[in-house]
N, C-alpha and C positions, 0 to 999 in steps of 0.2 A: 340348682338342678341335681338331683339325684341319679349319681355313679350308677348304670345297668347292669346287675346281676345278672346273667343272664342263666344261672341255676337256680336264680330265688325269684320263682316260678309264680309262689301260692301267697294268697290273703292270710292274712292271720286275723281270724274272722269269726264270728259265733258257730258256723258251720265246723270250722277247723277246732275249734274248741269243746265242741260237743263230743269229738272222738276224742279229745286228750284226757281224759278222767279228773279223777280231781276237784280242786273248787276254785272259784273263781273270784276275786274281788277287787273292784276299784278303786286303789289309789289317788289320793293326789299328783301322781306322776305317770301316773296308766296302771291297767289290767294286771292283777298280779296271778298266775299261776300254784296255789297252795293244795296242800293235802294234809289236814289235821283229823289226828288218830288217835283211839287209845284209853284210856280211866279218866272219864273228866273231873275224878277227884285225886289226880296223880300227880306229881309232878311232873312241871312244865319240863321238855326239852327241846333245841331250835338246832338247825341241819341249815348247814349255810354251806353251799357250793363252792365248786371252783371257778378259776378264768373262762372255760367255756362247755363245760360240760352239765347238764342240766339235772335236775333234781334227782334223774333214776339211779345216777349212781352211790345215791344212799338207799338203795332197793333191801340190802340185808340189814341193814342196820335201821330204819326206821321199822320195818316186822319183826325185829327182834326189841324194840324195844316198847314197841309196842303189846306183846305179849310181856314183855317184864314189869308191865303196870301203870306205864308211863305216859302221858298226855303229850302226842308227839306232832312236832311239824314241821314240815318240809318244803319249799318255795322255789321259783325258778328267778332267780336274779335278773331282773331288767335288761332286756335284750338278751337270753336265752331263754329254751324250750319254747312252751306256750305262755309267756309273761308278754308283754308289749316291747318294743323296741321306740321307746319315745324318740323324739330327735333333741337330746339333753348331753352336755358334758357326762360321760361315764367313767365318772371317776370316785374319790373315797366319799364322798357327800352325797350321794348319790345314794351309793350302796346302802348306809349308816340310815341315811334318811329312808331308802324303802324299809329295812327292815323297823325301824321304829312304830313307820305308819301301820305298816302289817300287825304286828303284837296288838298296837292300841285299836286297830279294830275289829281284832277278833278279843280283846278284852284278856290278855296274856301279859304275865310280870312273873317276876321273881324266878326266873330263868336258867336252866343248864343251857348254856353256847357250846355248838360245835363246829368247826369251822374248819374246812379241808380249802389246801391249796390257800388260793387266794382268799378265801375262806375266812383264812388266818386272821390277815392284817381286818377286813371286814370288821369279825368277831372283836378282835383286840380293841379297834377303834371305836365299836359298839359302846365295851367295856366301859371306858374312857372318857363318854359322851355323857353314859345312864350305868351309871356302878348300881345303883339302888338297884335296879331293875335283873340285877344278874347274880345268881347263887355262886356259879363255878363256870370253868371257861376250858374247854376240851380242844387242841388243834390237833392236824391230820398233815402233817407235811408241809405246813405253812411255809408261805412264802413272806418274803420281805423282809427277813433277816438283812438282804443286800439286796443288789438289783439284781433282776433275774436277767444269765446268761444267755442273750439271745445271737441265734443264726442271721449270718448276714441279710438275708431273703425277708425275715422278719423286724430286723432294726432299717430297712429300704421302707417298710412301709407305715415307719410312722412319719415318713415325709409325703405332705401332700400331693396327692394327684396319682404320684408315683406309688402311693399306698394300694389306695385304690385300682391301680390297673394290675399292680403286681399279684393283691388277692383276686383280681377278678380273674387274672388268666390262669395262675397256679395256687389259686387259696384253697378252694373246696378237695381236691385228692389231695394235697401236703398237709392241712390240716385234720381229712380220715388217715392219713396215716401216721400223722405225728402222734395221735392220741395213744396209738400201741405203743409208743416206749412207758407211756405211766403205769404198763403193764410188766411186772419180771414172770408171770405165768403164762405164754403166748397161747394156751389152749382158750383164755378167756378173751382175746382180742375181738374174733369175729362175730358176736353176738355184743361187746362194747359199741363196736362200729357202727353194726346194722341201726343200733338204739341213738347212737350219737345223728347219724344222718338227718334223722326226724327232722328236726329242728331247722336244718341247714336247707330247708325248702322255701321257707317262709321269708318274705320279704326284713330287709330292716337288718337281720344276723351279720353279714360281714360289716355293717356299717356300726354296728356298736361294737362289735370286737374290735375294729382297728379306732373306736372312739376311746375302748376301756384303754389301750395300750399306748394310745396319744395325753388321755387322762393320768398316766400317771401309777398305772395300778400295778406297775410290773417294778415297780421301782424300789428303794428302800424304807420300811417302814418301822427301820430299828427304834429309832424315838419316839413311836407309838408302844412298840412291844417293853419299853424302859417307864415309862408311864403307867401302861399296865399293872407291870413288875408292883410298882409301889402301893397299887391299890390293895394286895396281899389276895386276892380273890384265889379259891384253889385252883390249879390251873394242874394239867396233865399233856401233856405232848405224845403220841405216837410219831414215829416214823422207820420205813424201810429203811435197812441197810443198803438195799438197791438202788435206790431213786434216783431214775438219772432224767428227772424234771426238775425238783429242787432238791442238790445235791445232801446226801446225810449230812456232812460237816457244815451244815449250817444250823443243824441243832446246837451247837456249841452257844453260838451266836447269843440263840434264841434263850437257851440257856442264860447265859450271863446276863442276858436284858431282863427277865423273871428269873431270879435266882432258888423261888422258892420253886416252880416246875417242878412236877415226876416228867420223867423222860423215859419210855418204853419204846426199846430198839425190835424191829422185826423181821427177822434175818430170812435172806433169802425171799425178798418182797421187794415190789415198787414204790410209786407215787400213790396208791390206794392202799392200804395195807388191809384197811375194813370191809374193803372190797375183795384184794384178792384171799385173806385170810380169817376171815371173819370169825371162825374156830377159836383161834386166838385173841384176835384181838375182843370182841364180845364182853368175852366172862372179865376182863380186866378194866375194858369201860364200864359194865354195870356196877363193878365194887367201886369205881370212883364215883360215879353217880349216885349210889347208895348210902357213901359215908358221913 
């Protein structure tokens, strides 16, 4: 029996998808939500999201890199935005496996990875799966250095039943308003929000999010990132000095697990740094991707 939302209202349906933009294509696992851009004799680059925020917020940084030449794309991870919300374990197998099937059938190899948030461990694991498959490997705040420190409210709902009732009474406003701390610029919050909502209409959303966090995703993926590390691939790390989603001081971590990492700190910044800074960070992602 399926737990009643009783905010996730709407079908996630041909109708609902003809207003999402974008492109569209079926999976082995369901509907995947993509948006590929750009010099189709460029180099590839791949925009892998976070925990639950869905592809728009690579809005400056796929138009930026899209004018800088580059063959760009962008996707909503299984169970957010307009992608499907299968009824599947949401865990690293998962992720690893859609992004696979994606590449191979839009006919995509030899890859720049970017990988925000959760992003991260995604991307890393990607890495680690299909090394041939990957040029260089860009994270954004990754998580999974450790496990991620969660509020009581939310380690209540990775226990069954109780999950469910606890997101269904207080998920939808604690999770629009949790998303403003990935913010240190608070002028940019409320247009974050409005975009974030979308999403949270459609059927299926809190049940893969409380699937992704029962799956495992929020947890430690140091001995993926040490795997990595060995494959020597070039790898670059941004992150704020703000973040108070996944702490700075886990860039150390991240660090010593890929010893060869650049690490670029960006001060006075959140959990998006590409988002809220984009000025800076830009011109320092395009010379890594360049060289």
């Amino acid at each position: 029996m399926t737990f009643p939302y009783l905010d996730e209202t709407k079908e996630l349906n041909e109708a609902a998808r003809a207003q999402a933009g974008g492109s569209f294509i079926l999976l082995p696992d369901g509907m995947t939500h993509y948006e590929l851009s750009g010099n189709e004799n460029g180099r590839v680059v791949v925009l892998v999201h976070g925990f639950s925020v869905p592809y728009f917020i690579f809005d400056p940084t796929f138009d930026f890199l899209v004018r800088a030449g580059f063959r760009v794309l962008r996707y909503d991870l299984f169970g957010r935005g307009f992608s499907d919300r299968p009824r599947l374990q949401y865990d690293i197998h998962l992720f690893v496996r859609q992004l696979k099937h994606l590449l191979d059938a839009l006919h995509l190899s030899q890859i720049s990875l970017i990988g925000l948030s959760m992003g991260g461990p995604i991307t890393a694991a990607f890495l680690c799966a299909h090394p041939q498959m990957v040029r260089s490997h860009v994270m954004i705040d990754p998580s999974g250095a450790q496990r991620v420190a969660l509020p009581a409210l939310v380690k209540a709902a990775r226990v069954p039943l109780l999950g469910e009732l606890a997101l269904g009474l207080l998920g939808s406003a604690n999770m629009v308003k949790g998303i403003a701390v990935d913010l240190f610029n608070k002028t940019l919050v409320e247009k974050f929000q409005a975009q974030y909502k979308i999403q949270m209409q459609y059927k299926g959303f809190k049940r893969a999010i409380l699937s992704t966090m029962r799956g495992g995703m929020l947890d430690s993926f140091y001995d993926t990132y040490q795997i990595a590390g060995k494959l020597n691939k070039p790898t670059f790390i941004f992150w704020g000095r703000q973040d108070a989603t996944i702490p700075y001081e886990h860039s150390a971590l991240i660090c010593r697990a890929i010893p060869h990492a650049q690490l670029h700190t960006v001060e006075n910044c959140g959990h998006i740094p590409h988002y809220e800074k984009p000025q800076e960070v830009h011109p320092i992602l395009l010379a890594h991707l360049e060289s």
